[in-house]
C-alpha positions as CSV (number, residue, x, y, z in Angstrom):
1,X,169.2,117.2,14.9
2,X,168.6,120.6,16.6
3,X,166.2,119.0,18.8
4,X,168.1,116.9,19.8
5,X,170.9,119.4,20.8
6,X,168.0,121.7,22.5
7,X,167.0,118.3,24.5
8,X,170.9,117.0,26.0
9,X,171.7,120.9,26.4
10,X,168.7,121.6,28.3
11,X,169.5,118.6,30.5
12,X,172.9,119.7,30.7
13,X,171.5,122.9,32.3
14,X,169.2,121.3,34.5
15,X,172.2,119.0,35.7
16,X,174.4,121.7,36.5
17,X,171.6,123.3,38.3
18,X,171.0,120.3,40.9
19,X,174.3,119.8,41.1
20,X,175.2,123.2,42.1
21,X,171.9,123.1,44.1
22,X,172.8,120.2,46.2
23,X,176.5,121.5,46.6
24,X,175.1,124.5,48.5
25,X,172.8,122.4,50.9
26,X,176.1,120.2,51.6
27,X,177.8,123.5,52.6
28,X,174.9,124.8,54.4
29,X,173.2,121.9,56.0
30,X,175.8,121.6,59.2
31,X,175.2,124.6,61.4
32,X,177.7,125.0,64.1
33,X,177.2,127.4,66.8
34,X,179.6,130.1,67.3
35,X,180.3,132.3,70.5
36,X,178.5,135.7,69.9
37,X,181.3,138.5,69.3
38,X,178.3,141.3,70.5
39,X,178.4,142.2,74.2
40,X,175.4,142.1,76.0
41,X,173.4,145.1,77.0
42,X,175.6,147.0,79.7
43,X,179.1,146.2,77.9
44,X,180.1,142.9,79.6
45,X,179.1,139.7,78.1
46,X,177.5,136.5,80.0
47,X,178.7,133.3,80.9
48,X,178.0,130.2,83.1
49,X,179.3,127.4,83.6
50,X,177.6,123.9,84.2
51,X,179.1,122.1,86.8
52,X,178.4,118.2,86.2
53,X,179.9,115.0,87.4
54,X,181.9,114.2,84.2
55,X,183.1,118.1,84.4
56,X,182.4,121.6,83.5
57,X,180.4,123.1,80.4
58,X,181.2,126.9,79.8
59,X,178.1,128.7,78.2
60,X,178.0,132.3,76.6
61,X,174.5,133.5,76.8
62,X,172.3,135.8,74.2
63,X,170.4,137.8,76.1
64,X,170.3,140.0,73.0
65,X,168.0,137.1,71.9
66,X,166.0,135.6,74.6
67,X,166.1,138.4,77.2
68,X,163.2,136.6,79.5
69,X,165.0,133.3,79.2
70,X,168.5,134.0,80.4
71,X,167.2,136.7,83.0
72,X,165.6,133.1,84.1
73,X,168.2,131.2,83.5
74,X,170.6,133.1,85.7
75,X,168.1,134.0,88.6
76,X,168.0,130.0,88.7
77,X,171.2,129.2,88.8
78,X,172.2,131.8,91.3
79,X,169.6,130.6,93.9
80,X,170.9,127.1,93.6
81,X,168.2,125.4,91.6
82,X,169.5,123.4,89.3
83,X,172.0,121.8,92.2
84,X,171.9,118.3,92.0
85,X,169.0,118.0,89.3
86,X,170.1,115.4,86.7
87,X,170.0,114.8,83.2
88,X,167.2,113.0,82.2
89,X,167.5,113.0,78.7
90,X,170.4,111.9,76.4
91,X,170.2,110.9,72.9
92,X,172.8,111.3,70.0
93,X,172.2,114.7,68.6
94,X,171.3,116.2,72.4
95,X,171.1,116.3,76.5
96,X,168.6,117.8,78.6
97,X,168.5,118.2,82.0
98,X,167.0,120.8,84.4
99,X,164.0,119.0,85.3
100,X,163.1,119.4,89.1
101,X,161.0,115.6,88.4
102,X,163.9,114.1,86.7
103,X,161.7,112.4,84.2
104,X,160.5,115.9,81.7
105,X,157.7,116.5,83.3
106,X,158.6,118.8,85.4
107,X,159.4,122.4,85.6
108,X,157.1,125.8,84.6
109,X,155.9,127.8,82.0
110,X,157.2,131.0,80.2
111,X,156.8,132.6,76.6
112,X,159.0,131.2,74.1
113,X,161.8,134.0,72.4
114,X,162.6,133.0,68.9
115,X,165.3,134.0,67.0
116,X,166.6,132.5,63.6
117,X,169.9,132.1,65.9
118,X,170.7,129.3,64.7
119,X,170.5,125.3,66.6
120,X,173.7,124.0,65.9
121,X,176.8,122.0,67.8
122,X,177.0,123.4,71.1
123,X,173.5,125.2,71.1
124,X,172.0,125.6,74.1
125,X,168.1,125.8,74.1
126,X,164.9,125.7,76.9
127,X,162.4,122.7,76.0
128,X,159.0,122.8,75.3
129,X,155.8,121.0,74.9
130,X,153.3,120.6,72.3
131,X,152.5,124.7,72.1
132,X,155.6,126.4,70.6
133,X,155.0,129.7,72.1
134,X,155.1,128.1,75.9
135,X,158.6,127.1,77.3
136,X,159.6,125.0,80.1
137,X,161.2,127.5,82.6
138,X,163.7,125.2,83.7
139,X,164.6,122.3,81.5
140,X,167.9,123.1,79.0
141,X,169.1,120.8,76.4
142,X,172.6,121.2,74.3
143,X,172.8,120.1,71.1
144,X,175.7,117.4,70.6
145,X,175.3,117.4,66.7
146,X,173.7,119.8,64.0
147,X,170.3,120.7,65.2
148,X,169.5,123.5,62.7
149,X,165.9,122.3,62.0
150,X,164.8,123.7,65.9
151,X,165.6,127.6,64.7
152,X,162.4,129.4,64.8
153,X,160.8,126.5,67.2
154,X,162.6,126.4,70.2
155,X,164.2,129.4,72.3
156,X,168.4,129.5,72.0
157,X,169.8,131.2,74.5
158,X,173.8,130.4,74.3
159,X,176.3,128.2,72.9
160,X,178.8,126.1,74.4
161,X,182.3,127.8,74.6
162,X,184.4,125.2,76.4
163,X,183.2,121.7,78.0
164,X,182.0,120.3,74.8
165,X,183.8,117.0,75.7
166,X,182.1,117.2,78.6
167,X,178.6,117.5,76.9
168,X,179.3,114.5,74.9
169,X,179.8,112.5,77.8
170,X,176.6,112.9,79.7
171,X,174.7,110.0,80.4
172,X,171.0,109.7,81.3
173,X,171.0,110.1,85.2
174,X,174.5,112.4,85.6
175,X,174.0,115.1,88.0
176,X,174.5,119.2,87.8
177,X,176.3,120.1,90.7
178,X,175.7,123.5,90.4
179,X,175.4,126.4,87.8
180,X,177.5,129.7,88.5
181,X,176.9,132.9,86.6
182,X,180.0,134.7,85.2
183,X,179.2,138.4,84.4
């Protein structure tokens, strides 16, 4: 009889455990990226905003994260780069555009910055090839749904702070118009 108590006790325990287990990856699983509330360096934070033909996307950018990347990010857009590139790439968790091919095989390279920042709605990453610690130095995606399994693998380097209807909309072929640099 005391077995027997020890034996549905002890799967009592081991029930609670999952369950509680299970609760907290529920709560945790959906990341959803936030504007940063930390200026950048210099006291003034950064923003663009992605002019597209379905309409604007307002970014914040982390250059307290991916210094290299938004410095690039911002040089481009300010010399007119990504005017009239498209994206090339939609599918239901993300868009990408940026790609001076149009099909993702275009663009440079440039060392990855990780953070464990983390991919979630909104996120607004560079892409990448096979070798994690190269970037491509001018494709972008946003991430239209949880994403959290890119932190530590892929470069984020802003969030989405207005527009996200916007993002949502994009189809494979709509055109940037233009990226301006708010600082």
């Amino acid at each position: 009889m005391t077995k027997i108590i020890l034996v549905v006790l002890g799967i009592f325990v081991v029930a609670i455990i999952g369950i509680a287990g299970v609760m907290k990856m529920k709560n945790s699983s959906l990341q959803i990226a936030t504007p940063s509330t930390k200026p950048k360096t210099g006291g003034t934070m950064q923003k663009a905003t992605i002019a597209t033909s379905k309409g604007n996307i307002s970014v914040e950018l982390y250059p307290e994260n991916a210094p290299n990347t938004v410095k690039n990010f911002v040089d481009k857009a300010k010399s007119g780069f990504y005017k009239n590139l498209t994206f090339h790439r939609v599918e239901d968790w993300v868009i990408q555009g940026g790609d001076p091919l149009g099909n993702g095989a275009g663009g440079g390279e440039m060392p990855s910055e990780f953070s464990q920042r983390p991919f979630g709605v909104g996120s607004l990453g560079v892409a990448r090839g096979g070798d994690p610690k190269i970037s491509n130095d001018s494709q972008f995606f946003i991430c239209t749904k949880d994403c959290s399994w890119l932190t530590g693998q892929y470069t984020n380097f802003g969030t989405v702070v207005s527009g996200m209807d916007v993002a949502l909309n994009i189809a494979i072929g709509d055109t940037i118009l233009g990226v301006t640099i708010e600082e």
